[in-house]
mmCIF file as gemmi writes it, N, C-alpha and C atoms, coordinates in Angstrom:
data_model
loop_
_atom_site.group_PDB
_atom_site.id
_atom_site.type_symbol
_atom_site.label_atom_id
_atom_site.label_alt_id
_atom_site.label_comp_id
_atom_site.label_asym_id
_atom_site.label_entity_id
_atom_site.label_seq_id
_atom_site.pdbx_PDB_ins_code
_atom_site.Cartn_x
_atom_site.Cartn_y
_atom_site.Cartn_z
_atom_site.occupancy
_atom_site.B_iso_or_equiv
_atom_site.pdbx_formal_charge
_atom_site.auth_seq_id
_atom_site.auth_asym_id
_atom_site.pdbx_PDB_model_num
ATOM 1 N N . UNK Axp A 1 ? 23.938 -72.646 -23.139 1 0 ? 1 A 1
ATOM 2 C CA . UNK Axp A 1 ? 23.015 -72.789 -22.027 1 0 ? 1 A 1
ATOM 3 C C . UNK Axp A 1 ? 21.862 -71.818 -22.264 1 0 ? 1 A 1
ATOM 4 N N . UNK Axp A 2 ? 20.625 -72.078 -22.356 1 0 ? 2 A 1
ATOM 5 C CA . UNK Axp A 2 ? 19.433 -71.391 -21.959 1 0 ? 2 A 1
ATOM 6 C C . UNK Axp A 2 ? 19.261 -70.427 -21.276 1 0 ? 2 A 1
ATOM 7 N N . UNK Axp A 3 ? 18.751 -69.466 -21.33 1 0 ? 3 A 1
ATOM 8 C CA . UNK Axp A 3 ? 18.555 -68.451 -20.44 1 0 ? 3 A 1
ATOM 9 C C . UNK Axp A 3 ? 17.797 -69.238 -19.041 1 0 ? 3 A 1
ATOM 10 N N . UNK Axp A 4 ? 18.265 -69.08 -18.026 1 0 ? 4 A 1
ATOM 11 C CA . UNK Axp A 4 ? 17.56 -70.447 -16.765 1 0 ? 4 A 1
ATOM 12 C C . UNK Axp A 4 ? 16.968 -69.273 -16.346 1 0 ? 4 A 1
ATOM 13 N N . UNK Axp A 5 ? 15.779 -69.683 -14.877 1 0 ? 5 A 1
ATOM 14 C CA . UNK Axp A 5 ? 14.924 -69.094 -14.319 1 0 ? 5 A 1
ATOM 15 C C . UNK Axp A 5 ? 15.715 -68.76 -12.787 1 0 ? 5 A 1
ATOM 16 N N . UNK Axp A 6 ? 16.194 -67.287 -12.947 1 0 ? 6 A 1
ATOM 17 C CA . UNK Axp A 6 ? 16.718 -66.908 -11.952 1 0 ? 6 A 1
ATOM 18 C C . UNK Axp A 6 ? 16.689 -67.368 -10.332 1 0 ? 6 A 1
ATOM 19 N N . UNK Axp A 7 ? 15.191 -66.998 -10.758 1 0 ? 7 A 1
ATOM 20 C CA . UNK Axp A 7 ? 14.303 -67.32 -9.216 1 0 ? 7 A 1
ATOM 21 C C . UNK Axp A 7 ? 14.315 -68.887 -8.301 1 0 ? 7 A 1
ATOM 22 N N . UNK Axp A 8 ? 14.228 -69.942 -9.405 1 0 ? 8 A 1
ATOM 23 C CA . UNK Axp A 8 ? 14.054 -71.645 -9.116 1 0 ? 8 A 1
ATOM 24 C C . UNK Axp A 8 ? 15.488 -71.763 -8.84 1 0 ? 8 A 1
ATOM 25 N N . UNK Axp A 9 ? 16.574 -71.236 -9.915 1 0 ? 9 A 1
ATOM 26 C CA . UNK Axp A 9 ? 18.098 -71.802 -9.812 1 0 ? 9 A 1
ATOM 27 C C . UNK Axp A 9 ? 18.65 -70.594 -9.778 1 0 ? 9 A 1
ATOM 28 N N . UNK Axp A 10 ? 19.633 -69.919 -8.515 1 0 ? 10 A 1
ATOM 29 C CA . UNK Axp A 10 ? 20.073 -68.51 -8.749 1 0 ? 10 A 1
ATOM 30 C C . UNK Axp A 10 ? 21.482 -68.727 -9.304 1 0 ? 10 A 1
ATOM 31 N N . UNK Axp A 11 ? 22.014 -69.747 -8.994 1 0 ? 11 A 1
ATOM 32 C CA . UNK Axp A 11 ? 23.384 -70.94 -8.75 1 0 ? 11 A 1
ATOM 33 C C . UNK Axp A 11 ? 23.324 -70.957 -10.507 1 0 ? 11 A 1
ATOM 34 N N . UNK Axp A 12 ? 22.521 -72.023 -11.572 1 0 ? 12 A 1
ATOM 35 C CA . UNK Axp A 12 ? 22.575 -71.859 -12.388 1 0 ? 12 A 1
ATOM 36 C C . UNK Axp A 12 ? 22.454 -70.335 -13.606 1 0 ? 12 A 1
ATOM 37 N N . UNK Axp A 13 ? 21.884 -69.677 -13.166 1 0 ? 13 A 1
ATOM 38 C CA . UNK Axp A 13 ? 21.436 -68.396 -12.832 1 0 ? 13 A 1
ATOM 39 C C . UNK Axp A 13 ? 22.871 -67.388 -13.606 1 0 ? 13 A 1
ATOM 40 N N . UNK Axp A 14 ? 23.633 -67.386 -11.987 1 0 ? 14 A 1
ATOM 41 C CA . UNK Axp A 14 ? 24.748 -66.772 -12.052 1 0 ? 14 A 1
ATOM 42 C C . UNK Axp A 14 ? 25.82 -67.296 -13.018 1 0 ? 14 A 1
ATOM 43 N N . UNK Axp A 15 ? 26.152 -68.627 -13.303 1 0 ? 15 A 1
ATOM 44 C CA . UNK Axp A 15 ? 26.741 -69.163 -14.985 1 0 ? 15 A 1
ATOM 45 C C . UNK Axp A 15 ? 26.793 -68.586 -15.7 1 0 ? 15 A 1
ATOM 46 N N . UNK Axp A 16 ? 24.873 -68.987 -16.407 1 0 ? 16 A 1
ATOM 47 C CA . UNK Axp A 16 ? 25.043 -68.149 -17.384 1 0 ? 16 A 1
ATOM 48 C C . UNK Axp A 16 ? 25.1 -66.658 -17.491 1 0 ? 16 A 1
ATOM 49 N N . UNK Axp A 17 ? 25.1 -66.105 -16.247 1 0 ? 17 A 1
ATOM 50 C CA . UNK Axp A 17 ? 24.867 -64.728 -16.36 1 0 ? 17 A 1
ATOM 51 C C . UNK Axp A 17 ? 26.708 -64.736 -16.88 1 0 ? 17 A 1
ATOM 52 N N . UNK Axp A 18 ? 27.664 -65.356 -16.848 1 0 ? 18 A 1
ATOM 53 C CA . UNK Axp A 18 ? 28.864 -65.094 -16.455 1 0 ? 18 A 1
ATOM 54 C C . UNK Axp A 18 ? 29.258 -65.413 -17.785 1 0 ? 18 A 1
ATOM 55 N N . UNK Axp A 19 ? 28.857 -66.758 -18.531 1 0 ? 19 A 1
ATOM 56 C CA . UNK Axp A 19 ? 28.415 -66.876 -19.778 1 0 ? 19 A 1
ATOM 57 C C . UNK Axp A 19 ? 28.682 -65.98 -20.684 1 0 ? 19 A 1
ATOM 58 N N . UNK Axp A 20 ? 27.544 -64.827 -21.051 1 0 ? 20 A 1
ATOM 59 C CA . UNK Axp A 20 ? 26.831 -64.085 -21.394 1 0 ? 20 A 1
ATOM 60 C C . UNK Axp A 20 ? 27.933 -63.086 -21.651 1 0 ? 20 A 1
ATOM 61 N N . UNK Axp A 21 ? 28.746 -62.785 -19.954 1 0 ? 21 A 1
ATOM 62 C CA . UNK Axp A 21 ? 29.393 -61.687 -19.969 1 0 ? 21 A 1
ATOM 63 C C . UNK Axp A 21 ? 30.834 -61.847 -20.545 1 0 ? 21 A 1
ATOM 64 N N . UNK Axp A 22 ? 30.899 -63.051 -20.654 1 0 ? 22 A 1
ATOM 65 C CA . UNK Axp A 22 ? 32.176 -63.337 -21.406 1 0 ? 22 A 1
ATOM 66 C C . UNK Axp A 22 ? 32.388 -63.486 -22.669 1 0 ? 22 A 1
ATOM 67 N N . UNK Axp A 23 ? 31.334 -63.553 -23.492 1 0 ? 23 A 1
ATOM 68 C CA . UNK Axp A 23 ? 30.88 -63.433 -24.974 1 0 ? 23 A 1
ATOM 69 C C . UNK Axp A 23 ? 30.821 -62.259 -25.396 1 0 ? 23 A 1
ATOM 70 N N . UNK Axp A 24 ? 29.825 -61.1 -24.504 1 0 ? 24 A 1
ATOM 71 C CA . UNK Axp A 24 ? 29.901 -59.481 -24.98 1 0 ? 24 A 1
ATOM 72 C C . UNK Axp A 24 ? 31.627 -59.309 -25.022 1 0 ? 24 A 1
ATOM 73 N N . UNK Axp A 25 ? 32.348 -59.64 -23.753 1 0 ? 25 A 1
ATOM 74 C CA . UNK Axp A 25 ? 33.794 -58.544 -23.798 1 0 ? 25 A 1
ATOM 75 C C . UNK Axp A 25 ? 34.299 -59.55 -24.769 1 0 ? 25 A 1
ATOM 76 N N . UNK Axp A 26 ? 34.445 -60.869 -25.18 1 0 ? 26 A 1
ATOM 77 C CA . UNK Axp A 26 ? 34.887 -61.378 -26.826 1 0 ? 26 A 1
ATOM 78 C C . UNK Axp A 26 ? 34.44 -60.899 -28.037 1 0 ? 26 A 1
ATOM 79 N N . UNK Axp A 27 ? 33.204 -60.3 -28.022 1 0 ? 27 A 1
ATOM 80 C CA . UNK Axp A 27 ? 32.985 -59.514 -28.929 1 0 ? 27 A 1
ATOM 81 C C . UNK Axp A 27 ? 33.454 -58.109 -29.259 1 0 ? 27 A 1
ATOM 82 N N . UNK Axp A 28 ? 33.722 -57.414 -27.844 1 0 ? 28 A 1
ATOM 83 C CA . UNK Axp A 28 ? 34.166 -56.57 -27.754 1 0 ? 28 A 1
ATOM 84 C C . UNK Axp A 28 ? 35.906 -56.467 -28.166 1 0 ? 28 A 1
ATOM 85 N N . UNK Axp A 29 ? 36.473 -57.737 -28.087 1 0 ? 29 A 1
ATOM 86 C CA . UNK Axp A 29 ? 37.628 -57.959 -28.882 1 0 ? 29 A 1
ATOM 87 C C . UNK Axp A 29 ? 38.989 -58.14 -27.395 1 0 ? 29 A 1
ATOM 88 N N . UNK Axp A 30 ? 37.665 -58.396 -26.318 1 0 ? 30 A 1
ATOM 89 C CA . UNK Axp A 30 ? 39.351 -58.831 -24.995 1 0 ? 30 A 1
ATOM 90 C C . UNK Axp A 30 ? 39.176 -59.899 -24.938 1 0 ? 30 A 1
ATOM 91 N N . UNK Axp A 31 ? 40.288 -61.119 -24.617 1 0 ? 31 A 1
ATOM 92 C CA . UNK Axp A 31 ? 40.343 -62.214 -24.62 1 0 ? 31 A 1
ATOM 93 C C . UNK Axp A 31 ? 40.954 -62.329 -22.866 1 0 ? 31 A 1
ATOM 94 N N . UNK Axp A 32 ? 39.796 -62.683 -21.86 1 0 ? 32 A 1
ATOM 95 C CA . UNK Axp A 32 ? 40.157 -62.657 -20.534 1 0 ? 32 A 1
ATOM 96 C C . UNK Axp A 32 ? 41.394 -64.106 -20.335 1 0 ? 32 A 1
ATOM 97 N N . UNK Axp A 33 ? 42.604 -63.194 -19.496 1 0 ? 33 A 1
ATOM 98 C CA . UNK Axp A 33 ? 43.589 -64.026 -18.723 1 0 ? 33 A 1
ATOM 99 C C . UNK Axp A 33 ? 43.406 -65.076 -18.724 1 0 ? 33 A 1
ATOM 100 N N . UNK Axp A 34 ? 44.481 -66.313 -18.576 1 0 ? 34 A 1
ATOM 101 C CA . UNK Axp A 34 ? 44.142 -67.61 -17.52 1 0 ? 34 A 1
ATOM 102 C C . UNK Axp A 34 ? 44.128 -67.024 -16.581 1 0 ? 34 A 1
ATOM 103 N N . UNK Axp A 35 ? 45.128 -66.333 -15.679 1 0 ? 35 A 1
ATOM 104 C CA . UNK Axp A 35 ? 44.566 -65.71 -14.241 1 0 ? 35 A 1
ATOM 105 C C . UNK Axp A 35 ? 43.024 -65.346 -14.064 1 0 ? 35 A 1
ATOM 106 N N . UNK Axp A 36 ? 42.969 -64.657 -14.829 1 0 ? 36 A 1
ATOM 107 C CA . UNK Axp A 36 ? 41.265 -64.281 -14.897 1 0 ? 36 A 1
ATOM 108 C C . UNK Axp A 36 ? 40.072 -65.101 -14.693 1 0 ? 36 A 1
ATOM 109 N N . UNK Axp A 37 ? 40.573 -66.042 -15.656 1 0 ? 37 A 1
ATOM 110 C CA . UNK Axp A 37 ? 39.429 -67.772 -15.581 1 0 ? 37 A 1
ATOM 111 C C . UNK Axp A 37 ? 39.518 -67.998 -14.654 1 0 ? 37 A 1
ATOM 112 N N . UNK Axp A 38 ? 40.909 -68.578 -13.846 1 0 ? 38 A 1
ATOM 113 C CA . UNK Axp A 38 ? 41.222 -69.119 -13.186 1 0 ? 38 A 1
ATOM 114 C C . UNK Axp A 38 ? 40.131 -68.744 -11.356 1 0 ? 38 A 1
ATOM 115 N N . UNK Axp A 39 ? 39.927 -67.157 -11.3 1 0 ? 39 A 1
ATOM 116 C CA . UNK Axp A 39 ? 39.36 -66.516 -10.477 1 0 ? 39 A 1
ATOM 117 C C . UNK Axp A 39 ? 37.95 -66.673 -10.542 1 0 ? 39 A 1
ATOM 118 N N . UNK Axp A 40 ? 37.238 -66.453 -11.89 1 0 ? 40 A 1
ATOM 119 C CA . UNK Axp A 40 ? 36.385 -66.466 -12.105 1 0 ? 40 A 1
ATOM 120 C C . UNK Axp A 40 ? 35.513 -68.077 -11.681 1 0 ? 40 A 1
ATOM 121 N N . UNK Axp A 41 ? 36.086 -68.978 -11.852 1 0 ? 41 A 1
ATOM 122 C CA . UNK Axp A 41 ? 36.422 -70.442 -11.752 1 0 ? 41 A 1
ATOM 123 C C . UNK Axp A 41 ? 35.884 -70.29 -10.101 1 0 ? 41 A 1
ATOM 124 N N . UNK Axp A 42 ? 36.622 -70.077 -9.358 1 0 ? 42 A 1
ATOM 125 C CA . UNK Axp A 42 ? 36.837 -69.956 -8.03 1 0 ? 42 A 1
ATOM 126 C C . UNK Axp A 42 ? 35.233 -69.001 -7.628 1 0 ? 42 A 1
ATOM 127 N N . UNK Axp A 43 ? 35.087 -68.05 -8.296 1 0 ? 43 A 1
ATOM 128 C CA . UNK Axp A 43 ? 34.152 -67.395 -7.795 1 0 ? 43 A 1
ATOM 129 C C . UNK Axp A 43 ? 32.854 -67.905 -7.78 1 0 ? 43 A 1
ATOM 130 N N . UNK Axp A 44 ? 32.833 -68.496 -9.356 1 0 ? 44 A 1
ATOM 131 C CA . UNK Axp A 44 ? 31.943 -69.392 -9.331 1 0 ? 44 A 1
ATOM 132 C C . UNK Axp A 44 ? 31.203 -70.694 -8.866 1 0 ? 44 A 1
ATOM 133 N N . UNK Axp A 45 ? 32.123 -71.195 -8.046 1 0 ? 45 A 1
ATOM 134 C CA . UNK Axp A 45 ? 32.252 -72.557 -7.339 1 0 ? 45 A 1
ATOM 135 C C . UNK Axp A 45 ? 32.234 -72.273 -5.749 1 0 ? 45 A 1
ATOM 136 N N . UNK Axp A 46 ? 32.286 -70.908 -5.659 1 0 ? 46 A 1
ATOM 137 C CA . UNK Axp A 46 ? 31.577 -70.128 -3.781 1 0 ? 46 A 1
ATOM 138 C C . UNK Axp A 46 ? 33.395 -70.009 -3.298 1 0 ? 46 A 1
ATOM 139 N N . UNK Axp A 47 ? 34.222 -70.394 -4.039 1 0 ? 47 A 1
ATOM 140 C CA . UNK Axp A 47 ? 35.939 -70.293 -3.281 1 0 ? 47 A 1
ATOM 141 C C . UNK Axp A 47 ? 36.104 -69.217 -2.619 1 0 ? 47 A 1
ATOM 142 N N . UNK Axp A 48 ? 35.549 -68.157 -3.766 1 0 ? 48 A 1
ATOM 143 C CA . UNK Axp A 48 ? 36.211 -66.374 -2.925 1 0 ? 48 A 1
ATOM 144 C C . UNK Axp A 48 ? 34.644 -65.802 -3.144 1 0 ? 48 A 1
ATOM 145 N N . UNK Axp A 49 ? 35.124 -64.475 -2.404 1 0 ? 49 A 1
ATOM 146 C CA . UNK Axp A 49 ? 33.919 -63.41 -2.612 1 0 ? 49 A 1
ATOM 147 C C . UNK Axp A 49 ? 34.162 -62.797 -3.942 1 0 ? 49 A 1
ATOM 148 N N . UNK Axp A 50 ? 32.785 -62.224 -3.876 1 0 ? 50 A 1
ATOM 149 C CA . UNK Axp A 50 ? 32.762 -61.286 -5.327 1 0 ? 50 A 1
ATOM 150 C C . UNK Axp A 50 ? 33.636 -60.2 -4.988 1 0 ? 50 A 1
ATOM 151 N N . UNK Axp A 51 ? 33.545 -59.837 -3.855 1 0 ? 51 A 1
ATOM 152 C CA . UNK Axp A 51 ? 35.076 -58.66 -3.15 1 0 ? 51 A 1
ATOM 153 C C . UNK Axp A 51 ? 36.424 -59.287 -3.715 1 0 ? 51 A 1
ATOM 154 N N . UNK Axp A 52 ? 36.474 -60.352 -3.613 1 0 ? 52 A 1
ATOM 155 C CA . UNK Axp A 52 ? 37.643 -61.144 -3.531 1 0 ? 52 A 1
ATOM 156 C C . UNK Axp A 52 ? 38.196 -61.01 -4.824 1 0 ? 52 A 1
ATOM 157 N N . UNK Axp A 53 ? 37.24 -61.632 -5.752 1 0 ? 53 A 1
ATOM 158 C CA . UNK Axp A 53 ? 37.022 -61.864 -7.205 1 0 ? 53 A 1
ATOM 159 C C . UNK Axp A 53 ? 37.497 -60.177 -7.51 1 0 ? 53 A 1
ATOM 160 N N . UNK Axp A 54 ? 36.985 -59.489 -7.314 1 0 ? 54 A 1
ATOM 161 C CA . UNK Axp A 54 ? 36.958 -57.712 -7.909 1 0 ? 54 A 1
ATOM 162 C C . UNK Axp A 54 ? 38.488 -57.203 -7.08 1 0 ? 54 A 1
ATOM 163 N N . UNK Axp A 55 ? 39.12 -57.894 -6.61 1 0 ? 55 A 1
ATOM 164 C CA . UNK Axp A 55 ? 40.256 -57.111 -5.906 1 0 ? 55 A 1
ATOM 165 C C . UNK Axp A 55 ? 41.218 -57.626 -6.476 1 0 ? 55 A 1
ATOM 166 N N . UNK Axp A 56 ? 41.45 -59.326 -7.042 1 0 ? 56 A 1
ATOM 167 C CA . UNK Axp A 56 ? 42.553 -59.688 -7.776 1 0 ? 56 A 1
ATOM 168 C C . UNK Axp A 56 ? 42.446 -59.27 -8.949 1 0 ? 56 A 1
ATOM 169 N N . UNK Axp A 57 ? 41.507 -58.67 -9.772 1 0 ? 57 A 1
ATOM 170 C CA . UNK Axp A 57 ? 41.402 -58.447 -11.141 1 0 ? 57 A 1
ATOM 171 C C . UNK Axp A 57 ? 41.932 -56.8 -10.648 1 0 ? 57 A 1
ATOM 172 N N . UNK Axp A 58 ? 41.125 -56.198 -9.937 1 0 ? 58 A 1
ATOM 173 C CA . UNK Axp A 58 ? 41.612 -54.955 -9.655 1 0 ? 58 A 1
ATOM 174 C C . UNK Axp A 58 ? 43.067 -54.88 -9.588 1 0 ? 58 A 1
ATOM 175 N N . UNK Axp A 59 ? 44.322 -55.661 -8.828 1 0 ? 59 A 1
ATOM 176 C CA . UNK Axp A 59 ? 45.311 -55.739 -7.942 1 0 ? 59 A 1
ATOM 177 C C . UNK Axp A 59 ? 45.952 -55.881 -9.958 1 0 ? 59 A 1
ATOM 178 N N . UNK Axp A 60 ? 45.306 -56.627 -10.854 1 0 ? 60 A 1
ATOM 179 C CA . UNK Axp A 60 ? 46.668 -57.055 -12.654 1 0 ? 60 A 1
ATOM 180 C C . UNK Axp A 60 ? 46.392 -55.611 -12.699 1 0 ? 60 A 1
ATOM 181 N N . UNK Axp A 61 ? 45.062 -55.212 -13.088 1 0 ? 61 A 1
ATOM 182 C CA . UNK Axp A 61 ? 44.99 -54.081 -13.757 1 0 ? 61 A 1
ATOM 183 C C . UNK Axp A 61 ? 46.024 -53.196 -13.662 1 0 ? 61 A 1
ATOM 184 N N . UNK Axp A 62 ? 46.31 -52.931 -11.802 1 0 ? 62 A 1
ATOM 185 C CA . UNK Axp A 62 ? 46.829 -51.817 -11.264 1 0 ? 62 A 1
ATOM 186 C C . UNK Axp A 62 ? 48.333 -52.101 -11.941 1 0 ? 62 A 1
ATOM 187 N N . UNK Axp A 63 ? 49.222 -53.378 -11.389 1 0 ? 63 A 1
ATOM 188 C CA . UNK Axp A 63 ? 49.814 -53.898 -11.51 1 0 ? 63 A 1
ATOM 189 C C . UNK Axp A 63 ? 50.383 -53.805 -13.172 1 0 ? 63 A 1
ATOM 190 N N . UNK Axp A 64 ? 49.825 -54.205 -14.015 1 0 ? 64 A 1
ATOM 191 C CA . UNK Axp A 64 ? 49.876 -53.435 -15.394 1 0 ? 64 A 1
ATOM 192 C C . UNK Axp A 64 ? 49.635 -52.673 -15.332 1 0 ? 64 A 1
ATOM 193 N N . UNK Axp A 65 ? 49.055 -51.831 -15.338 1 0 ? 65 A 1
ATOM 194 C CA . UNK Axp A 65 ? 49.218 -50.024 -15.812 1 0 ? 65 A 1
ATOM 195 C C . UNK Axp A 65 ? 50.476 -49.594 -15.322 1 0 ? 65 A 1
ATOM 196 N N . UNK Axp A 66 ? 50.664 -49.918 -14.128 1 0 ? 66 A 1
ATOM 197 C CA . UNK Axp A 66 ? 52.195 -49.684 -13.448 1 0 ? 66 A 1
ATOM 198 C C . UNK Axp A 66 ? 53.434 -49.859 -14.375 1 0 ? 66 A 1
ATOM 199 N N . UNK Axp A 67 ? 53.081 -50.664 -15.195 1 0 ? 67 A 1
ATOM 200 C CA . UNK Axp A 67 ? 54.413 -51.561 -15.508 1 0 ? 67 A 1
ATOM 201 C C . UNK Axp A 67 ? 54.363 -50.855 -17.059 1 0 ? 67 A 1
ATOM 202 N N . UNK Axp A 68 ? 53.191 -50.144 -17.071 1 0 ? 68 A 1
ATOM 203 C CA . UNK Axp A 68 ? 53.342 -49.947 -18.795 1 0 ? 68 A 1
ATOM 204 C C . UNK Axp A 68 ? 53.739 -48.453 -18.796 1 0 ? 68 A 1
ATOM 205 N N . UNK Axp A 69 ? 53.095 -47.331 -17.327 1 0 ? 69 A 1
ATOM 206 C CA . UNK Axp A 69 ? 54.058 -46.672 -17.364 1 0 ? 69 A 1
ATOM 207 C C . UNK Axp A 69 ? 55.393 -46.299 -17.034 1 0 ? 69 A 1
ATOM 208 N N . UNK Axp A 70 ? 56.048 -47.515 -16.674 1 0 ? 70 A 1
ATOM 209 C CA . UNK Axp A 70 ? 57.704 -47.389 -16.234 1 0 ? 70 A 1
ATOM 210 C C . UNK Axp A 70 ? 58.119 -48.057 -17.328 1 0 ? 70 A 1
ATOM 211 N N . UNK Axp A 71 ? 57.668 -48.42 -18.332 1 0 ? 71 A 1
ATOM 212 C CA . UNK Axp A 71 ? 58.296 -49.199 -19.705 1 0 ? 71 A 1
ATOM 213 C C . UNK Axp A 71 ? 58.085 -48.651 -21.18 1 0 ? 71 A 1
């Protein structure tokens, strides 16, 4: 996708911004969840808030770290 014009389409806009950000952290060498998509999916389509979106990713993180220090 093209870099789109924020301003005319904010909707298309936010995609590729999401796009973009999912290519840097693949480069960076993380390969995001199906849970993850799955949210992201949702966020993108107006389902949840960006609160919403930032609290279930927040809620694995925690959730793993937990689990990696009792193991």
């Amino acid at each position: 996708m093209k870099n789109p014009d924020p301003i005319s389409n904010p909707t298309v806009n936010a995609a590729w911004a999401h796009e973009q950000a999912l290519a840097s952290a693949r480069i960076e060498g993380f390969e995001p969840s199906a849970e993850f998509m799955k949210d992201a999916a949702e966020l993108e389509a107006g389902h949840i808030s960006e609160a919403e979106f930032l609290a279930r990713v927040e809620r694995r993180a925690a959730a793993k770290n937990a689990g990696e220090a009792h193991g």
